[in-house]
DSSP file (Angstrom, degrees, kcal/mol; ACC not computed):
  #  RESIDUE AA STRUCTURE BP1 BP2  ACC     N-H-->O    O-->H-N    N-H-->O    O-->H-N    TCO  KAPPA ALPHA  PHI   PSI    X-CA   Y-CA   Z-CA
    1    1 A X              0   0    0      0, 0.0     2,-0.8     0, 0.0     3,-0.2   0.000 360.0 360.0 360.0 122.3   -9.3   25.8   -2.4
    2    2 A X    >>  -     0   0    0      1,-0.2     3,-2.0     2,-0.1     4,-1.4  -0.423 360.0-174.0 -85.5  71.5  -11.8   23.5   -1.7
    3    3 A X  H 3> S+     0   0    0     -2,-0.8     4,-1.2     1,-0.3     5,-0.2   0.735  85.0  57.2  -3.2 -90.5  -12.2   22.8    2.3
    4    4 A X  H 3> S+     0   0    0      1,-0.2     4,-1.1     2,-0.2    -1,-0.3   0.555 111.0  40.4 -26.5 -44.1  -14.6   20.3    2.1
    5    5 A X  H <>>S+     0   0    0     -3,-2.0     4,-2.2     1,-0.2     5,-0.6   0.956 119.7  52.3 -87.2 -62.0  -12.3   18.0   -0.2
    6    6 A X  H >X5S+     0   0    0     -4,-1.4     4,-3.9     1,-0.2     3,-0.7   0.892 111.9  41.4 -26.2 -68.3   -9.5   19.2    2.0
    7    7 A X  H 3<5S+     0   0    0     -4,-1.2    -1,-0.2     1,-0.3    -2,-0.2   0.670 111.1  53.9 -56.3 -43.2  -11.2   18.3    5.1
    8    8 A X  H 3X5S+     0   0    0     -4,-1.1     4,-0.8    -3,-0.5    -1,-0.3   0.526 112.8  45.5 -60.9 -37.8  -12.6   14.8    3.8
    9    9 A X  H <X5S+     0   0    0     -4,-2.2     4,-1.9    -3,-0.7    -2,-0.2   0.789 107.7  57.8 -95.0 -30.9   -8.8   13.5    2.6
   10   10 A X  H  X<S+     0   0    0     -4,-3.9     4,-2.1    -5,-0.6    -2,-0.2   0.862 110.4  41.4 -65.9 -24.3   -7.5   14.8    5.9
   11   11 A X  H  > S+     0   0    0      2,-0.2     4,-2.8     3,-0.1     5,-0.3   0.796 117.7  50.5 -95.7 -23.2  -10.3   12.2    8.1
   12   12 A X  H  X S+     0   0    0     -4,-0.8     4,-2.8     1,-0.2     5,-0.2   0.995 105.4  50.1 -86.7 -41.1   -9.5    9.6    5.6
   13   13 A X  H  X S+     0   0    0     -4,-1.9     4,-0.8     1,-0.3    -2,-0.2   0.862 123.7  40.8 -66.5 -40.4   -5.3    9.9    6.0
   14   14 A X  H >< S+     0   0    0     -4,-2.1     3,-0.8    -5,-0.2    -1,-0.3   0.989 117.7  38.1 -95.1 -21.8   -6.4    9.6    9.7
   15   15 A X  H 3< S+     0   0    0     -4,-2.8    -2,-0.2    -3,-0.2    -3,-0.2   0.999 136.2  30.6 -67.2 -45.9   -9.3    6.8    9.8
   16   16 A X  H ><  +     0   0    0     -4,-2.8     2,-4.1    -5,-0.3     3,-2.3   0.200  63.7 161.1 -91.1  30.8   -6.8    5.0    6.9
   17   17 A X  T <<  +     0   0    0     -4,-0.8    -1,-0.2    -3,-0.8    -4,-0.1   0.503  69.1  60.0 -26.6  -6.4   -3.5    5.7    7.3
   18   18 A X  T 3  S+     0   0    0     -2,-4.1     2,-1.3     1,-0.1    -1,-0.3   0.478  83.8  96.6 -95.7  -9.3   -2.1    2.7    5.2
   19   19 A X    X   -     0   0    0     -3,-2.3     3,-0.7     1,-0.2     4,-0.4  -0.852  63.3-150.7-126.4 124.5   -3.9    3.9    1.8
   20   20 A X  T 3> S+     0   0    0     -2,-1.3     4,-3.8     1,-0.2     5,-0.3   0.712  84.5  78.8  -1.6 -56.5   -1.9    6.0   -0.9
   21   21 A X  H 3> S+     0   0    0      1,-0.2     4,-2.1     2,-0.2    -1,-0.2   0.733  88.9  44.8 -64.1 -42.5   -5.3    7.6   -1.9
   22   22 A X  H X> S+     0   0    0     -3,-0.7     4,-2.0     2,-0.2     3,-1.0   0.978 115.8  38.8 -43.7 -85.7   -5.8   10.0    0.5
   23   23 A X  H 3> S+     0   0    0     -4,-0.4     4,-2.1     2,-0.2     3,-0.4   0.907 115.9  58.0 -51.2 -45.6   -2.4   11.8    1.1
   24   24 A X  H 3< S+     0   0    0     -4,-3.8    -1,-0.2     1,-0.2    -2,-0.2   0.787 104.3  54.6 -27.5 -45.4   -2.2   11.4   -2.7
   25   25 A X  H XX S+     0   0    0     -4,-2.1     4,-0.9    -3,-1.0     3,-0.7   0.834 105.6  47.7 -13.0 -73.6   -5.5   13.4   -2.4
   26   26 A X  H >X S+     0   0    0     -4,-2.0     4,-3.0    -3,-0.4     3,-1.2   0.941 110.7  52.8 -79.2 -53.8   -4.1   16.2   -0.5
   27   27 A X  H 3< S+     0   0    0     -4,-2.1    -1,-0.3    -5,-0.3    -3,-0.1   0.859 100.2  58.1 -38.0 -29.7   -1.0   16.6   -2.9
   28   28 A X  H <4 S+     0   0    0     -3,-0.7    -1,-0.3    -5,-0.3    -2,-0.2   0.772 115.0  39.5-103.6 -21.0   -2.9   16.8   -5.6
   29   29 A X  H X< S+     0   0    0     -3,-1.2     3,-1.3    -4,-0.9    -1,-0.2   0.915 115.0  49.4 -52.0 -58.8   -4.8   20.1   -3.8
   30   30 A X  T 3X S+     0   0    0     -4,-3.0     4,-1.9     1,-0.3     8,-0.7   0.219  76.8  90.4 -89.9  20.0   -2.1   21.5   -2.3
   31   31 A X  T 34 S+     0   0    0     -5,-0.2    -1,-0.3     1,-0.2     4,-0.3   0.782 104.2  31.8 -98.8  -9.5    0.2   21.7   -5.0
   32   32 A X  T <4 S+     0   0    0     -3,-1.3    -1,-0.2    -4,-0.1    -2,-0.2   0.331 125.3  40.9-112.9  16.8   -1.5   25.3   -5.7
   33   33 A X  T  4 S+     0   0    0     -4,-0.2    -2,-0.2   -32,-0.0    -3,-0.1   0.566 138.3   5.4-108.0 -14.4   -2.2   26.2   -2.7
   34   34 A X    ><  -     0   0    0     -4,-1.9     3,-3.1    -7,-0.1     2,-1.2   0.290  63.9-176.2-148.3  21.4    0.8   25.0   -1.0
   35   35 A X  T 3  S+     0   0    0      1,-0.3     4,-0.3    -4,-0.3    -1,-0.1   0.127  82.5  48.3  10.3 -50.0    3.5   23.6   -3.2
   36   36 A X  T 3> S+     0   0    0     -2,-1.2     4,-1.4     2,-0.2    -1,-0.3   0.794 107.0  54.3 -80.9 -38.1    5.8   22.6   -0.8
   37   37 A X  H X> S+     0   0    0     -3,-3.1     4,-1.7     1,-0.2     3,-0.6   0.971 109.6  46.6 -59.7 -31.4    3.5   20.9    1.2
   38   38 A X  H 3> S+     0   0    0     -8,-0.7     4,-0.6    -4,-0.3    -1,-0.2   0.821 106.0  58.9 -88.5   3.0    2.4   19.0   -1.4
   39   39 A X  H 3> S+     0   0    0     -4,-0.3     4,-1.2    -5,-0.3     5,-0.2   0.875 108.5  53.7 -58.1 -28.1    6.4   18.2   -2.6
   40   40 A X  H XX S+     0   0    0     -4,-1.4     4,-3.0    -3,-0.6     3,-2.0   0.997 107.9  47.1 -94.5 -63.0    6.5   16.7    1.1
   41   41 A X  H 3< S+     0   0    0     -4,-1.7    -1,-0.3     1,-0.2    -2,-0.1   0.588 115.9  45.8 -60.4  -6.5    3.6   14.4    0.6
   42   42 A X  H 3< S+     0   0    0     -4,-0.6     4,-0.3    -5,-0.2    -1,-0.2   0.459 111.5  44.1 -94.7 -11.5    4.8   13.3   -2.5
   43   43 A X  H X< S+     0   0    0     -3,-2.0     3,-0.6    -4,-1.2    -2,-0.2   0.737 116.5  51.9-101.9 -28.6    8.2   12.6   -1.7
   44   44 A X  T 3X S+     0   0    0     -4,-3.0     4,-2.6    -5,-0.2    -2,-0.2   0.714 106.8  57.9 -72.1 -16.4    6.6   10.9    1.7
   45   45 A X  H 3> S+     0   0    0     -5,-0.2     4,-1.4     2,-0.2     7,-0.3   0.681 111.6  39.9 -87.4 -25.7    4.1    8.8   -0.8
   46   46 A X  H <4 S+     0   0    0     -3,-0.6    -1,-0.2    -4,-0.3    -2,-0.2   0.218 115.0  48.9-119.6  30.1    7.2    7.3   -2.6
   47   47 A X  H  4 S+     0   0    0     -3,-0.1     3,-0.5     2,-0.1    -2,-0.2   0.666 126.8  29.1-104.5 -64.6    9.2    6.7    0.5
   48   48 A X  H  < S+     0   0    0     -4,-2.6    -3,-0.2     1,-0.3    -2,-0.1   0.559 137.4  15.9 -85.1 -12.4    6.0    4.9    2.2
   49   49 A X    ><  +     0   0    0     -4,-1.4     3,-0.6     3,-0.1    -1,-0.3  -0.724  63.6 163.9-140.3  85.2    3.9    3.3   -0.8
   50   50 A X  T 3  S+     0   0    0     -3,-0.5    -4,-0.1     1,-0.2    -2,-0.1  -0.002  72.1  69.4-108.5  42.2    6.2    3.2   -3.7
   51   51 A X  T 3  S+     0   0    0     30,-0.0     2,-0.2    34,-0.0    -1,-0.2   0.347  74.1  94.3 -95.2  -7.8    3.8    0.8   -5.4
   52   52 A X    <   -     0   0    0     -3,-0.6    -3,-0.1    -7,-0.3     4,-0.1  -0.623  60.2-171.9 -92.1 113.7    1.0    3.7   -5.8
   53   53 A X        +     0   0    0     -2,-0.2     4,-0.3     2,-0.1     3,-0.3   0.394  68.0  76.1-120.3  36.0    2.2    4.6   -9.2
   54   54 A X  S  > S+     0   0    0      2,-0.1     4,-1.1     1,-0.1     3,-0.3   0.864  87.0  66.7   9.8 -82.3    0.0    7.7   -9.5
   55   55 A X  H  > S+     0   0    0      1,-0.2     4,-2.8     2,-0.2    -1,-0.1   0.469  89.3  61.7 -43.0 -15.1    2.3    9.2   -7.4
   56   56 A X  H  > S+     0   0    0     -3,-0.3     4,-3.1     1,-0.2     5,-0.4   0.990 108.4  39.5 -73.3 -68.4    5.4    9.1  -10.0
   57   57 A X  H  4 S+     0   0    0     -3,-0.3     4,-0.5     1,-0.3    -1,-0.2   0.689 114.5  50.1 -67.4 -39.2    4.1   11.2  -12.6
   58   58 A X  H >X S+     0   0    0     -4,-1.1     3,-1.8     2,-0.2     4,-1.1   0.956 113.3  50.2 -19.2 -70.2    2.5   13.6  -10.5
   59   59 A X  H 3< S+     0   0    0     -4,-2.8    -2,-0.2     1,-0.3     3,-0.2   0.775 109.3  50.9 -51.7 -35.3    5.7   13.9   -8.5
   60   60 A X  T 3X S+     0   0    0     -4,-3.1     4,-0.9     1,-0.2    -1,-0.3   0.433 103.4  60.1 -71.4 -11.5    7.7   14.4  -11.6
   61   61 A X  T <4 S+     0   0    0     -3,-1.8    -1,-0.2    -4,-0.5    -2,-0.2   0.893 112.8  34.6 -69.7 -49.6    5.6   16.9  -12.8
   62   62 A X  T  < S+     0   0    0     -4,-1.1     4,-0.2     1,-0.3    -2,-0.2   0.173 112.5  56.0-109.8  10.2    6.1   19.0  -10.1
   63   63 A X  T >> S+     0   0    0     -5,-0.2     4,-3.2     2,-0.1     3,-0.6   0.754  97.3  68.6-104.5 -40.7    9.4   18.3   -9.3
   64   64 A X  T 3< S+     0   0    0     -4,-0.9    -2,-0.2     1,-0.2     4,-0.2   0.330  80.6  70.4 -63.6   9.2   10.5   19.2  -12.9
   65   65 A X  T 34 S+     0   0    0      2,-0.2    -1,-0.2     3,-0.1     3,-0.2   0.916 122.9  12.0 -85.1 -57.9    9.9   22.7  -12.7
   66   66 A X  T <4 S+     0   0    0     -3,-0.6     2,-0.5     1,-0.2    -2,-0.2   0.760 134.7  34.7 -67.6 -32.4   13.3   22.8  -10.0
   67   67 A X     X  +     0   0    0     -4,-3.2     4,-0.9     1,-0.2    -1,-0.2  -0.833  49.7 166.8-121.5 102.6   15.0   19.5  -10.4
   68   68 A X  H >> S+     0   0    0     -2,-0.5     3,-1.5    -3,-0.2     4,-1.3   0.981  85.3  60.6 -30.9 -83.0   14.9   18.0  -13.7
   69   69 A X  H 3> S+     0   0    0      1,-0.3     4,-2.0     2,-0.3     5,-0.2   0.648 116.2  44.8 -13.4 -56.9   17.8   15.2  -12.5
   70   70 A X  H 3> S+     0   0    0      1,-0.3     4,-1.7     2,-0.2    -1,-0.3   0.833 110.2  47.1 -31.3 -76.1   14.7   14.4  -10.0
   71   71 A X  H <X S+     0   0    0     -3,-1.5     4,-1.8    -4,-0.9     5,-0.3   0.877 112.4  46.8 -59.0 -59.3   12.2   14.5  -11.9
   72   72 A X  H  X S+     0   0    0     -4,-1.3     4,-1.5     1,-0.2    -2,-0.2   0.857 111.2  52.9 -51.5 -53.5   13.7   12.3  -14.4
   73   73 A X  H  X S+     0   0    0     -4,-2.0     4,-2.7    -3,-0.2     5,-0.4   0.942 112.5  48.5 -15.9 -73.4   15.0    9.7  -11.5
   74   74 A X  H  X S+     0   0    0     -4,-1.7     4,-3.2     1,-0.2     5,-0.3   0.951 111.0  49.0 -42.6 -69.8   11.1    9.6  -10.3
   75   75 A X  H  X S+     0   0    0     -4,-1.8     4,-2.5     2,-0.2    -1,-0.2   0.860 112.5  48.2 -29.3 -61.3   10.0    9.1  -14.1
   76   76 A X  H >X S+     0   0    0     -4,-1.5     4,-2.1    -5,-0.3     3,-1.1   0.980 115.4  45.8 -22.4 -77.9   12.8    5.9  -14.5
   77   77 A X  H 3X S+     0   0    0     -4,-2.7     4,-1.5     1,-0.3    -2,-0.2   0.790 115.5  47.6 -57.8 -18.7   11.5    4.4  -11.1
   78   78 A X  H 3X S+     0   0    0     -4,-3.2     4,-2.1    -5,-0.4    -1,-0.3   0.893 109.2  50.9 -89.2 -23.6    8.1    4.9  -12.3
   79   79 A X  H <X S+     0   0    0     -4,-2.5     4,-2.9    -3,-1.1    -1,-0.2   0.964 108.1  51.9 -32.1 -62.7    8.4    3.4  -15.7
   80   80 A X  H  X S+     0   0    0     -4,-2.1     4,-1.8     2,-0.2    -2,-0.2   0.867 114.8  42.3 -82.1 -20.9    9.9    0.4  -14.5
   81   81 A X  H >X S+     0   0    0     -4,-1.5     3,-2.5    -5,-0.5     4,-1.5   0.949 109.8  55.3 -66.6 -68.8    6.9   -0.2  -11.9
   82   82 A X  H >X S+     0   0    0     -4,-2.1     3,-4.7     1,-0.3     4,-1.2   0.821 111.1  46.5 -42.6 -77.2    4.4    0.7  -14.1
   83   83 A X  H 3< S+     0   0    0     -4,-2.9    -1,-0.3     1,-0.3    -2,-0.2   0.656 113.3  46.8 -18.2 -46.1    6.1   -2.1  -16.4
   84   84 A X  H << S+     0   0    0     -3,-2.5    -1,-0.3    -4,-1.8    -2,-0.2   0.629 112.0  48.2 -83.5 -26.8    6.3   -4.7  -13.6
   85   85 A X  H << S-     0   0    0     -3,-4.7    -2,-0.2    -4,-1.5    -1,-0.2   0.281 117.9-123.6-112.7   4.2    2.5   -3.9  -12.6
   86   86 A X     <  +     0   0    0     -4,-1.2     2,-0.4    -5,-0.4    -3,-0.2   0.982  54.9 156.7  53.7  68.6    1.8   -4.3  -17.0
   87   87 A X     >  +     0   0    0     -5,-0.4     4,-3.2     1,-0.2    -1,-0.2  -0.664  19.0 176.1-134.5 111.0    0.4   -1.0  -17.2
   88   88 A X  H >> S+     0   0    0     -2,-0.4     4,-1.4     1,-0.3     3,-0.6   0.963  82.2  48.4 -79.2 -48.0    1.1   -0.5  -20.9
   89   89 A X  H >> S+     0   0    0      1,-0.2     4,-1.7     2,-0.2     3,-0.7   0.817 110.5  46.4 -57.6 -41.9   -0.8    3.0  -20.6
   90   90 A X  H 3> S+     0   0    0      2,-0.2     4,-4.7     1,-0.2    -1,-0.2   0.907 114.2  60.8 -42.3 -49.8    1.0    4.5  -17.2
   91   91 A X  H <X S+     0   0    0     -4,-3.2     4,-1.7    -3,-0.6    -2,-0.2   0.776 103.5  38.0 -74.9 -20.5    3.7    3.3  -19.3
   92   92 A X  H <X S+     0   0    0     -4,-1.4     4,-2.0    -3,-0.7     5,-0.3   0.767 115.8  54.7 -85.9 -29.6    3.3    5.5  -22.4
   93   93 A X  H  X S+     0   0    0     -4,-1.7     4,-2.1     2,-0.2     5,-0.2   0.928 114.9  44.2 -76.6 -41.6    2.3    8.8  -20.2
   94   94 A X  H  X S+     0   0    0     -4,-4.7     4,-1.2    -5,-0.3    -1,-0.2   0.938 107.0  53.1 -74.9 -33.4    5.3    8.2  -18.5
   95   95 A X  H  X S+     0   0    0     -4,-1.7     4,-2.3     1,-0.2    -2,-0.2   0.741 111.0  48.1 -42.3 -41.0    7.3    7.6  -21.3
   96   96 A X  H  X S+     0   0    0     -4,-2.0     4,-1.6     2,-0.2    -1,-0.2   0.859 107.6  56.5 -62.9 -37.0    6.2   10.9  -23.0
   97   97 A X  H  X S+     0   0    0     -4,-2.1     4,-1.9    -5,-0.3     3,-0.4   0.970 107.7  53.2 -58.8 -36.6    6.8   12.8  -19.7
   98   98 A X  H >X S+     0   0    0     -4,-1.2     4,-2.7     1,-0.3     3,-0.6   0.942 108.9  46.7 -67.4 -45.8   10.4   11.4  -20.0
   99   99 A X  H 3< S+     0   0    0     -4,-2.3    -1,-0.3     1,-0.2    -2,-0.2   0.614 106.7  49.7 -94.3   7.3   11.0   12.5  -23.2
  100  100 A X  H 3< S+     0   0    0     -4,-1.6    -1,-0.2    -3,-0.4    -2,-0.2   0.603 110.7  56.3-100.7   3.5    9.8   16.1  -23.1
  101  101 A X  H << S+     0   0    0     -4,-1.9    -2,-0.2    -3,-0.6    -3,-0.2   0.808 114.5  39.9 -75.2 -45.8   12.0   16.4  -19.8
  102  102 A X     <        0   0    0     -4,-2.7    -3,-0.1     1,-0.3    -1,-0.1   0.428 360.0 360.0-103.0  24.5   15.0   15.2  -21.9
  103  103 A X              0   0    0     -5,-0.2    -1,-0.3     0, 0.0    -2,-0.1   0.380 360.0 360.0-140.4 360.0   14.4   17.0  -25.2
């Protein structure tokens, strides 16, 4: 675990509370040190920004280990953003994610 990094995305989530990057940050920590906290900041990232489209594939990652159905749902919506926002590469990583979840 790194503190410092910890410590540093926790002061920006409060001096910036509007930007993705930070609690996106912290997920991306905690998801071995705390798993379920970082499900909760990921599922709160595509409730409260679900333009950050980081977050899909992350989420889907770590959501496919319990929920496929989830994960696959997460994958869709993030496809079709990633599409909308023309990001042909987002769109091929996600596309692979999708298909080694359904094969």
């Amino acid at each position: 675990m790194d503190n410092e990094r910890i410590k540093m995305l926790l002061a920006g989530v409060k001096e910036e509370p509007n930007d993705p990057f930070y609690p996106y940050g912290l997920a991306l920590e905690y998801i071995v040190l705390d798993p379920q906290k970082a499900v909760e900041l990921l599922e709160s990232l595509l409730q409260t920004h679900p333009d950050y489209l980081p977050t899909y594939y992350t989420a889907a990652k770590l959501f496919s280990i319990s929920n496929s159905e989830r994960a696959i749902a997460i994958l869709e919506a993030g496809f079709e953003l990633a599409k909308a926002q023309q990001n042909a590469k987002a769109q091929r990583e996600i596309q692979s994610a999708l298909d080694e979840l359904m094969f």
